[in-house]
ZAVOVEX-250182 format. One record per residue (C-alpha): residue number from 1; x, y, z. Coordinates in pm, 1 decimal. Layout:
N
<site resi="NUM" c1="X" c2="Y" c3="Z"/>
...
This chain:
112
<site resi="1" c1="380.9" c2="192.2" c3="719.9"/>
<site resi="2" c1="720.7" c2="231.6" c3="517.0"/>
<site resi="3" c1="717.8" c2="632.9" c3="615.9"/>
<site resi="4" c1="704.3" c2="518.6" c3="973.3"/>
<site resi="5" c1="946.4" c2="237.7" c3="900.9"/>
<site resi="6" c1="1214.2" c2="455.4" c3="717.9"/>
<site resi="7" c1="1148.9" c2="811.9" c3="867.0"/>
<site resi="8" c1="1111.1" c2="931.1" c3="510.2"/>
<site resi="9" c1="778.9" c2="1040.6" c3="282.9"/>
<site resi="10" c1="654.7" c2="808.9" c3="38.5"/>
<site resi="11" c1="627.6" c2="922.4" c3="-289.0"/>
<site resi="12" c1="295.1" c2="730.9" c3="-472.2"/>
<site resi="13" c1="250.7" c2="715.4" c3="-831.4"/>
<site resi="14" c1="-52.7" c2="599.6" c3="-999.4"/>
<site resi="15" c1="-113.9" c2="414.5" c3="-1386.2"/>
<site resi="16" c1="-409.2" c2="254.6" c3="-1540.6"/>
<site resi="17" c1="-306.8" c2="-91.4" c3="-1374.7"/>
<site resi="18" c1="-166.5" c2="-52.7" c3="-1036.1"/>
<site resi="19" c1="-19.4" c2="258.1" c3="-796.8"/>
<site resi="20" c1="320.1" c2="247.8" c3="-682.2"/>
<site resi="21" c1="459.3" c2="350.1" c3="-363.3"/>
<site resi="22" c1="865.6" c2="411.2" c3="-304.2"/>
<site resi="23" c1="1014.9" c2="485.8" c3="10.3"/>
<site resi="24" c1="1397.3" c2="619.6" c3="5.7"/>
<site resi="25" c1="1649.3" c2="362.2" c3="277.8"/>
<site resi="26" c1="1840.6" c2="530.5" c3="511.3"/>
<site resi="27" c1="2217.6" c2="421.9" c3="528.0"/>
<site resi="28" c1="2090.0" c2="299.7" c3="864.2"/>
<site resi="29" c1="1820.3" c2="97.8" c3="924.8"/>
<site resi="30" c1="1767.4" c2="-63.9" c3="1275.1"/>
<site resi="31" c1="1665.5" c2="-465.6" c3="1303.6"/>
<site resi="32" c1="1296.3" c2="-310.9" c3="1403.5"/>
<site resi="33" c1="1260.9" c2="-57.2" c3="1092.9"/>
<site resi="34" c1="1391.6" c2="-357.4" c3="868.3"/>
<site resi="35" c1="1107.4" c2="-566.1" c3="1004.8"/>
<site resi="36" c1="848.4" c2="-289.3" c3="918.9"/>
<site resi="37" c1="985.8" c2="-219.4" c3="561.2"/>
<site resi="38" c1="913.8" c2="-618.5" c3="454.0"/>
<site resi="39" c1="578.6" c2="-630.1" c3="673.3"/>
<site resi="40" c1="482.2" c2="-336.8" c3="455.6"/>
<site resi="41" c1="608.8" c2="-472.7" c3="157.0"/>
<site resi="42" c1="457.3" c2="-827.2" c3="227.8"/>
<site resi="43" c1="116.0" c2="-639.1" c3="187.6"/>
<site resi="44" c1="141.6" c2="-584.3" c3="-204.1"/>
<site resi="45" c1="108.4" c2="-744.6" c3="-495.6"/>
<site resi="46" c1="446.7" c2="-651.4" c3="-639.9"/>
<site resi="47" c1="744.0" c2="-510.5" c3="-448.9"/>
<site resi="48" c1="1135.9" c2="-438.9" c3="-458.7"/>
<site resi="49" c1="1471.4" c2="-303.1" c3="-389.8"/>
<site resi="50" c1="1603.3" c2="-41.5" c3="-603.9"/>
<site resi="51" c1="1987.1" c2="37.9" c3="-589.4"/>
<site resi="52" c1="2179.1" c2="309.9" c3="-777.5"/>
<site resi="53" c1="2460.0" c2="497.8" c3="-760.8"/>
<site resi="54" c1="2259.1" c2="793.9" c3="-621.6"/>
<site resi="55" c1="1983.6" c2="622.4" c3="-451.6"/>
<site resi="56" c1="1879.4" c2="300.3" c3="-261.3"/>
<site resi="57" c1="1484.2" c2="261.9" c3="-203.7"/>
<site resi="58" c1="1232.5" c2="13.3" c3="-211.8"/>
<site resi="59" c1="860.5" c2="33.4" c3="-468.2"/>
<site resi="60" c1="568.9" c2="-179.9" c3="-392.0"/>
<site resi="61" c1="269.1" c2="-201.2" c3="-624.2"/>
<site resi="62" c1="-85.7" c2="-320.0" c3="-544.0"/>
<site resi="63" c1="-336.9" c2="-381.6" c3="-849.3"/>
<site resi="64" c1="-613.3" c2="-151.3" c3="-902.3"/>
<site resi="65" c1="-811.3" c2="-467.7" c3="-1013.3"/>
<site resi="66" c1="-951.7" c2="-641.6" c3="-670.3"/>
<site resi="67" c1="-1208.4" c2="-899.7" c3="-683.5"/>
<site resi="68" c1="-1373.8" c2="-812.3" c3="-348.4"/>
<site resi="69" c1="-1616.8" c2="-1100.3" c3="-392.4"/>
<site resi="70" c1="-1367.4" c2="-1311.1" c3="-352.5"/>
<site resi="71" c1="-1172.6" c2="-1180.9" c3="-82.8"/>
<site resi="72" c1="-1047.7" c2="-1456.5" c3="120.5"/>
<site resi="73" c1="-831.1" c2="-1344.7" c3="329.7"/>
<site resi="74" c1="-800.5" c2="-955.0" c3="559.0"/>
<site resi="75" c1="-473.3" c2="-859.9" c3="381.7"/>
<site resi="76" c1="-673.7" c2="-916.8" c3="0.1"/>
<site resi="77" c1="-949.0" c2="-679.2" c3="152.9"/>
<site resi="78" c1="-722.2" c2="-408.6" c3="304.2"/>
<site resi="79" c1="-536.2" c2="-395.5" c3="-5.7"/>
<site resi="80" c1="-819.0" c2="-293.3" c3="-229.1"/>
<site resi="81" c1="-923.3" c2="-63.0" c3="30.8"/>
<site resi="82" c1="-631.8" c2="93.6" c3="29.1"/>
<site resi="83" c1="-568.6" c2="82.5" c3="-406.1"/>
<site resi="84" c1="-911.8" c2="265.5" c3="-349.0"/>
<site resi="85" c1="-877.7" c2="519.7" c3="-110.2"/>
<site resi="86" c1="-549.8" c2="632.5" c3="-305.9"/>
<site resi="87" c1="-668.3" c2="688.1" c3="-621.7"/>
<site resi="88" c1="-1078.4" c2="817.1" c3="-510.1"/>
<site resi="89" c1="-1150.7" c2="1164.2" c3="-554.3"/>
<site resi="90" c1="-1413.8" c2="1176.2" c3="-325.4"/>
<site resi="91" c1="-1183.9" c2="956.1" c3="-76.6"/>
<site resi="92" c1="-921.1" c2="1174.1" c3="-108.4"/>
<site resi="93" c1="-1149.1" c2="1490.5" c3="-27.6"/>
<site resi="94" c1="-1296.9" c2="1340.6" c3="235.7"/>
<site resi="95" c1="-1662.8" c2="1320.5" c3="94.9"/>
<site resi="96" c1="-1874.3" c2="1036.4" c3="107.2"/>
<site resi="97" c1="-1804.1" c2="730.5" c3="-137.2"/>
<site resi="98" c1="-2004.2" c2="433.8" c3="-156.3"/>
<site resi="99" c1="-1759.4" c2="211.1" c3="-286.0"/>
<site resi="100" c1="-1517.8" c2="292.0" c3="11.7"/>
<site resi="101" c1="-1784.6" c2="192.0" c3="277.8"/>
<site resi="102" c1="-1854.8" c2="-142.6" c3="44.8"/>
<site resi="103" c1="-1473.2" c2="-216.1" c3="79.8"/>
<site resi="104" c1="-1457.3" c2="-123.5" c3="484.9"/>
<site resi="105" c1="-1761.8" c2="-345.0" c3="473.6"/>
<site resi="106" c1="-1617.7" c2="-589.3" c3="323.3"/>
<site resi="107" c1="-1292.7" c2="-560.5" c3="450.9"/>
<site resi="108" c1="-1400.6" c2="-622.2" c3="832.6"/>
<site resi="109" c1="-1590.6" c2="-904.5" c3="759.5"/>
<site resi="110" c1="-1281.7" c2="-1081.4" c3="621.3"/>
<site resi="111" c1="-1170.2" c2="-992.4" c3="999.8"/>
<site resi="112" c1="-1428.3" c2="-1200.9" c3="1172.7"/>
């Protein structure tokens, strides 16, 4: 979503607690790409501006720690879905996980 949103590529770090994402602004950002950025950052746990002499960007963070038997709401879900798929081996590879198909699982029920 924010490399659609600011025509830039995310760069996503990752710690024992949480992965970060931070997307670089554009001097110019349209009404519509503004709207994207804070749907985007909406979906996380933690997020920010950032605003230096050299750079202007914004970091969301989303908690490696989901309870996903407690998921009440879509957004909950698709956040540890995502935190997930991230930071997976196997996801990342493209093999098979079983805890990725629990989460999908999980996530689209939250959907009904």
């Amino acid at each position: 979503m924010l490399a659609a949103a600011t025509d830039t590529e995310p760069r996503v770090t990752t710690d024992l607690d949480a992965f970060r994402v931070e997307a670089d602004l554009p001097s110019a950002l349209s009404a519509t790409a503004h709207t994207a950025v804070l749907a985007a950052l909406a979906t996380a746990d933690r997020y920010g501006h950032t605003l230096t002499r050299t750079a202007e960007y914004v970091w969301a963070e989303i908690s490696r720690e989901a309870n996903v038997t407690t998921t009440d709401s879509p957004d909950t879900a698709y956040r540890a879905l995502l935190g997930h798929t991230t930071v997976c081996t196997a996801c990342r590879t493209g093999a098979i996980c079983p805890d990725a198909t629990k989460l999908v699982r999980i996530w689209r029920e939250t959907r009904r």
